[in-house]
N, C-alpha and C positions, 0 to 999 in steps of 0.2 A: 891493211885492207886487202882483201881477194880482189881480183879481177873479174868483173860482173858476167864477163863472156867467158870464163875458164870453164872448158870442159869436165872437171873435176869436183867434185861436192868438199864445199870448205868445212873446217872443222864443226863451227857453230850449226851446221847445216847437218851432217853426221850425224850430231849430236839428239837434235831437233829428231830427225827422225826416225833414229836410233830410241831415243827417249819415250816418243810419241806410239812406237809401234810397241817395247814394253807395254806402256799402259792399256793399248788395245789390246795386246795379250793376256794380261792377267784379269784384266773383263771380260774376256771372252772364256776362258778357263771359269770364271767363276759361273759364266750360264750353259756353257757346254757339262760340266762335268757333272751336274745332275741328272744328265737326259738318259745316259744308261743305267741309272741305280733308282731311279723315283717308283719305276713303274712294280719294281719287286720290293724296294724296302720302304716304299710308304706307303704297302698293304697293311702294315702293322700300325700305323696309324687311325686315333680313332676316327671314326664315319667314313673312312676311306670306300670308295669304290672306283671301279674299272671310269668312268666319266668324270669321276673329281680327278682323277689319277689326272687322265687328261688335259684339264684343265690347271689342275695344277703346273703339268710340263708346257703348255701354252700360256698361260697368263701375261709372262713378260711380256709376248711379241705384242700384244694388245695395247700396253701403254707405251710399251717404245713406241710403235708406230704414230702416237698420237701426239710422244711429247720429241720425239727427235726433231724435226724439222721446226717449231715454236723454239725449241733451245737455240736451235741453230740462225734464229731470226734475233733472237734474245744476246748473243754473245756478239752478232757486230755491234749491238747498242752500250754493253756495259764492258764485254773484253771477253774473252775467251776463259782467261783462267777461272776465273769467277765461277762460271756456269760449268767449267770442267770438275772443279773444286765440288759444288753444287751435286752436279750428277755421281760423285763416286761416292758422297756423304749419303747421299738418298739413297744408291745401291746398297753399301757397308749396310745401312738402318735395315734395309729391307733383309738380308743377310740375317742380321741379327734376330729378328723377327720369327722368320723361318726357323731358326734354330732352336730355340722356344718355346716352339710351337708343339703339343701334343696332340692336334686332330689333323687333320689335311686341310681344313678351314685356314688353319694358321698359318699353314706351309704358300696355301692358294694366295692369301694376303699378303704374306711374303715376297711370292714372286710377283706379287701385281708393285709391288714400290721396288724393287728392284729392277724391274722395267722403265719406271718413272727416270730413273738415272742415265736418261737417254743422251749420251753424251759423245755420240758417234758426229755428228756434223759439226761441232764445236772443235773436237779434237783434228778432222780433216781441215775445220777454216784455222788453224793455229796451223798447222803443216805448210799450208800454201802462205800465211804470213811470214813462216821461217825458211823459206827457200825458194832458190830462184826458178823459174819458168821452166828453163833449160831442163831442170834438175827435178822438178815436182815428178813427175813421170814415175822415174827412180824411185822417188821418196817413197809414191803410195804402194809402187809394187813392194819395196818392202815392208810394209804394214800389210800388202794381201796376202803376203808370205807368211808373217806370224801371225794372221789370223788362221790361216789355215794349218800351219804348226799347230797352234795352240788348240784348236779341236782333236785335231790329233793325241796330246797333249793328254788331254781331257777325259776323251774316251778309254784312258787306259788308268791313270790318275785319279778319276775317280770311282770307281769300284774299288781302287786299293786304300783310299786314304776311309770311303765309306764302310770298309768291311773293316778298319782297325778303331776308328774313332765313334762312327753310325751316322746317320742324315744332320744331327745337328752339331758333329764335327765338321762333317762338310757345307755345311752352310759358314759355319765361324772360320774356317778358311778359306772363306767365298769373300767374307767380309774382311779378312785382314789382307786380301788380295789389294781389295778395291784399297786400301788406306795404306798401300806399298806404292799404290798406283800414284796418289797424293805426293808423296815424299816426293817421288821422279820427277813429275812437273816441279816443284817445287823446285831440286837441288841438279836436275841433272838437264831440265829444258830451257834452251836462250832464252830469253824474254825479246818479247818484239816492240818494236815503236808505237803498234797500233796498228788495229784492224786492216787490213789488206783489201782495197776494195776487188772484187776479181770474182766475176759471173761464174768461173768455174771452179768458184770451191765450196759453193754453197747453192742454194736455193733463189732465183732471178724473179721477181714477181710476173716481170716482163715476158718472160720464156713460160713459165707456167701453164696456160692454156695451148699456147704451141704445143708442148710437150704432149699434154694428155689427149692432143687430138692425133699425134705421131703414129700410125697404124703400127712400126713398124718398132716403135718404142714398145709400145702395148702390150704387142707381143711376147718381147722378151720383159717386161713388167710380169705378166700371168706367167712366165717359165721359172722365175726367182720364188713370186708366191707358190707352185705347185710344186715346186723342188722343195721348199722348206715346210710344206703341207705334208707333203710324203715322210719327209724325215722325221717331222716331230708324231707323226704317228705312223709310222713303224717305228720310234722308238719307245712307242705302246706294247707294242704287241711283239717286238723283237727279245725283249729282255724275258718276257712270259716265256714266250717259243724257247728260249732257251733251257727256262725250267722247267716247265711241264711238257715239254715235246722231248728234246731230246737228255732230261736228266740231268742237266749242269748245275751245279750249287751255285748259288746268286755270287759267291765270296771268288767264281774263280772265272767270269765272264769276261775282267779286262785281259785275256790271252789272244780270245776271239777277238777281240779289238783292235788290240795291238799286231795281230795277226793282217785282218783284214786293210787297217791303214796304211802299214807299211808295203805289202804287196800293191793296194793298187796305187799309192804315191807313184811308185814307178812307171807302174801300167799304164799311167794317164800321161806321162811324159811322149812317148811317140805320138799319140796323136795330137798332142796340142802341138809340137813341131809338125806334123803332118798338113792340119788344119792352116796354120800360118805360114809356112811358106808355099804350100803351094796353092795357099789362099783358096781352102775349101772349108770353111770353116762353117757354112749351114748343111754339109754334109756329117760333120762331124757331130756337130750339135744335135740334128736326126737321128741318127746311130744310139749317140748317149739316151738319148729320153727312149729310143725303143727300148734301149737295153736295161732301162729301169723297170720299163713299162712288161717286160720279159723277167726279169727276177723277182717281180711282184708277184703273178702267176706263176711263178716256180717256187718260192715258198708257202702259197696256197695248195697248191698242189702235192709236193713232195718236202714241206719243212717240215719231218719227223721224224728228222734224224740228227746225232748234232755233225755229221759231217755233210749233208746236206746246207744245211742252217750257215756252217761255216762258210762253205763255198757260195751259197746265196751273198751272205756278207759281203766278201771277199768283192765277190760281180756288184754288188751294189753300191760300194763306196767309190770304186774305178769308176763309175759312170757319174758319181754323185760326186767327187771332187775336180772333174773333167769340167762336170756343167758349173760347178760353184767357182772354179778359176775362169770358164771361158766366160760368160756374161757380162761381167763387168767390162772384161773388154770388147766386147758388141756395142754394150749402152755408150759406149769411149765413141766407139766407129759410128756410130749409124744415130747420135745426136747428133743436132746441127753448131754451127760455130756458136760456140758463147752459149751452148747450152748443156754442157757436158755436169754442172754441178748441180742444175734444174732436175735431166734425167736425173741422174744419180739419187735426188732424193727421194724423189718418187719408188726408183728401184728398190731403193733401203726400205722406205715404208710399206711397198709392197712384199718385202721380203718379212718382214715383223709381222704384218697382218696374215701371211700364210704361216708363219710359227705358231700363232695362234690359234688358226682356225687348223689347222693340223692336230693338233695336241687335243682340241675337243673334240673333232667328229671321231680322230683315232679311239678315245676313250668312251664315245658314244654309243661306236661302232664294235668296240670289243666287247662292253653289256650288254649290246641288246644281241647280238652273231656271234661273239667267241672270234677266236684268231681269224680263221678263214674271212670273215667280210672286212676286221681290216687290211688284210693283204687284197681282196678282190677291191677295196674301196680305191687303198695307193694304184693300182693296175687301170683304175679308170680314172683317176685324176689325170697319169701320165697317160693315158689314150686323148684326154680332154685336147691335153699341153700339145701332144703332138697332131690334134688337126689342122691347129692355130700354128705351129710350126713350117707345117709344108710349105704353108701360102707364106713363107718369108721370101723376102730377095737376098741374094747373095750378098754380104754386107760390104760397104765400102772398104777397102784397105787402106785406109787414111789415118792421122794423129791429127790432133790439137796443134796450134802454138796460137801465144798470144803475144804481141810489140807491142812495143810501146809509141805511142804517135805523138809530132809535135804540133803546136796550134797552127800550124800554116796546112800541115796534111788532114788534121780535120776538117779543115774547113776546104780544102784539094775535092772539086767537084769530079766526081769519074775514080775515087779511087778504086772502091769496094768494084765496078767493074773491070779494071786494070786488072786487080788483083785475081779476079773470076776467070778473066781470060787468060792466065797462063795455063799452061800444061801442068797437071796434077794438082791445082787450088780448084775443089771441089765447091767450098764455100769460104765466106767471108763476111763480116760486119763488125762496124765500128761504133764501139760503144764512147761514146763523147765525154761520158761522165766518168771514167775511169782514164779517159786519152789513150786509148788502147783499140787497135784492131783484134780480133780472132780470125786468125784462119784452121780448116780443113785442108788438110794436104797427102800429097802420097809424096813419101820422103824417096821413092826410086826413080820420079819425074820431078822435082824441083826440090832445092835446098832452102836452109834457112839465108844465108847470105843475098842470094837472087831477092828473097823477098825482103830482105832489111832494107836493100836499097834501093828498090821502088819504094817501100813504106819513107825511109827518110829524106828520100829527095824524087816524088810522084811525079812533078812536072818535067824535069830533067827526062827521069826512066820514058817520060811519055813522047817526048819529045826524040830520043835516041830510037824509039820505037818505031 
């Protein structure tokens, strides 16, 4: 047996998350690697136009948003695998589907059940079943890492695999993704005892209305939706600009990709170290959204060229994987105790609902205006994003942790403000039903030790006090 307090992620823990972030990979691969090649090679499709295109590349975000968080309600009642199983068989189908398809009608259908395979909260409540408290942290960062890999991944991977196979090669490797993804849970994921009860790996009915009244939530809620509004339409009108503006064959686009990604991967690294330790991170977060809000009107302006176009790229991914890393950790900071999995889902479904409405007004907006009003559209979404920005507070510099409490400190009157009054516990509450405290803390003013033993022996701490 491990040592429940080892600093170290045991094997079966490894393994889990190791396993777990796979499968969010090669699902994310399967919806990312569409977004650069739909908008040029499902022109050849019948009844295709500039607004189905759209629609087509939005579709998914529409049912994800609506079946993620019901999946996610659905697996503490029958288990996780079940409903993970579930969502990657509905993606596969939907996959399938798309491949088959000979109009854009069938492509659009496609991607609307591939969406249905919303299997993101499921796969996060199975994470925090197979790993310890300590350790969860770790775990999701590496799942945020191959999530963001595997866009990477994606944008380069699919123009190559679409320019040798066509759109319904890339759909059937969309789907044999998803049914690799199967195997892994299956042969390479521990199996757990049973659902994990723990507010912050899923959705709290409890927290729910808290959350959505959170100004401060909200805010960064409307920055995830406007950032994945912009993306999915300009990657309307991005793949066009490359062909009809600056003359690039549809077959030779994942260079600018691969181009763009790798450069600002780097680029974004000093500032997220900037932001974090010298703890300016709504300065940084400003900056990014101007700087999206600025290469929008700079490919309005001057995308007609393809070394313009490239270097727009280039600025626009640095900014747009700066905001797609920093957010989630804001929603971390600036939730309150015990409600980090409530935010979270919200965040998710607001991030799926702007895929969607991205992908149609971008295709909307390219029929009825041509290139230019969707770049001037993206340039005032992020104007929108950043009025609602300024008026942020500088977010707390806090973590999570959650103890575990015995029935004598549950029932320990005055804990929750013991706990309040120390130096860096910002917040605190104790959920009964789980026999667990949450706290809010700044790990450079108090440790985990100080608070374990007030938590396991309150009246004592209260007394030496």
């Amino acid at each position: 047996m491990h040592d429940p307090h080892s600093e170290r992620m045991s094997g079966s823990e490894t393994r889990a998350a190791s396993g777990l972030a796979l499968v969010f990979a090669f699902r994310m691969l399967g919806m990312f690697m569409v977004l650069p090649v739909l908008a040029t090679y499902g022109m050849d499709l019948a009844g295709a136009t500039p607004a189905l295109i759209g629609l087509a590349i939005g579709a998914y975000g529409l049912t994800q948003a609506i079946f993620q968080i019901p999946f996610g309600v659905i697996s503490d009642r029958i288990g996780r695998r079940p409903v993970i199983y579930l969502g990657l068989i509905v993606f596969a189908l939907g996959s399938v589907l798309a491949s088959q398809a000979d109009s854009i009608w069938g492509v659009i259908a496609g991607r609307i059940l591939q969406g249905a395979g919303a299997i993101s909260a499921a796969v996060m409540a199975l994470l925090s079943d197979l790993t310890r408290e300590q350790h969860r942290t770790k775990a999701m960062a590496m799942i945020g890492m191959t999530i963001g890999l595997s866009f990477a991944v994606a944008m380069v991977v699919g123009p190559l695999l679409t320019r040798a196979f066509g759109l319904s090669g890339l759909f059937l490797a969309t789907g044999g993704m998803a049914l690799v993804g199967i195997l892994i849970i299956m042969f390479m994921v521990p199996r757990s005892t049973g659902p994990l009860q723990h507010r912050e790996s899923g959705v709290a009915r409890q927290a729910l209305m808290p959350t959505l009244k959170h100004p401060d939530l909200l805010r960064l809620d409307l920055g995830i939706f406007v950032l994945h509004a912009m993306l999915m339409s300009s990657f309307v009108a991005l793949p066009l600009a490359l062909v009809e503006k600056a003359g690039l064959p549809k077959e030779q686009h994942w260079w600018v990709y691969l181009t763009a990604l790798l450069i600002s991967f780097f680029a974004m690294i000093p500032f997220i170290i900037y932001g974090e330790k010298k703890r300016k991170m709504k300065r940084v977060l400003l900056g990014a959204v101007m700087t999206l809000m600025l290469t929008e009107l700079f490919f309005w302006q001057f995308g007609d060229s393809l070394r313009a176009l490239v270097i727009g790229t280039v600025v626009f991914f640095t900014a747009f994987n700066l905001l797609e890393a920093s957010l989630p950790s804001l929603i971390s900071k600036v939730s309150p105790a015990g409600g980090k999995g409530t935010a979270m889902g919200v965040y998710s479904t607001s991030q799926f609902l702007g895929s969607a409405l991205g992908g149609i007004l971008g295709g909307w907006l390219f029929q009825h205006g041509g290139l230019s009003v969707v770049f001037l559209g993206c340039a005032g979404l992020a104007a929108l994003w950043l009025a609602f920005a300024v008026t942020m507070r500088e977010p707390p510099y806090v973590t999570s942790l959650r103890l575990p409490l015995s029935p004598e400190a549950i029932r320990e009157a005055g804990l929750v403000e013991r706990l309040k009054a120390l130096v860096g516990v910002t917040d605190a509450v104790i959920v009964a039903d789980e026999a667990a405290v949450y706290i809010k803390l700044d790990k450079e003013l108090v440790d985990r030790d100080t608070l374990e033993r007030l938590v396991n022996n309150p009246a004592g701490a209260a007394c030496e006090a």
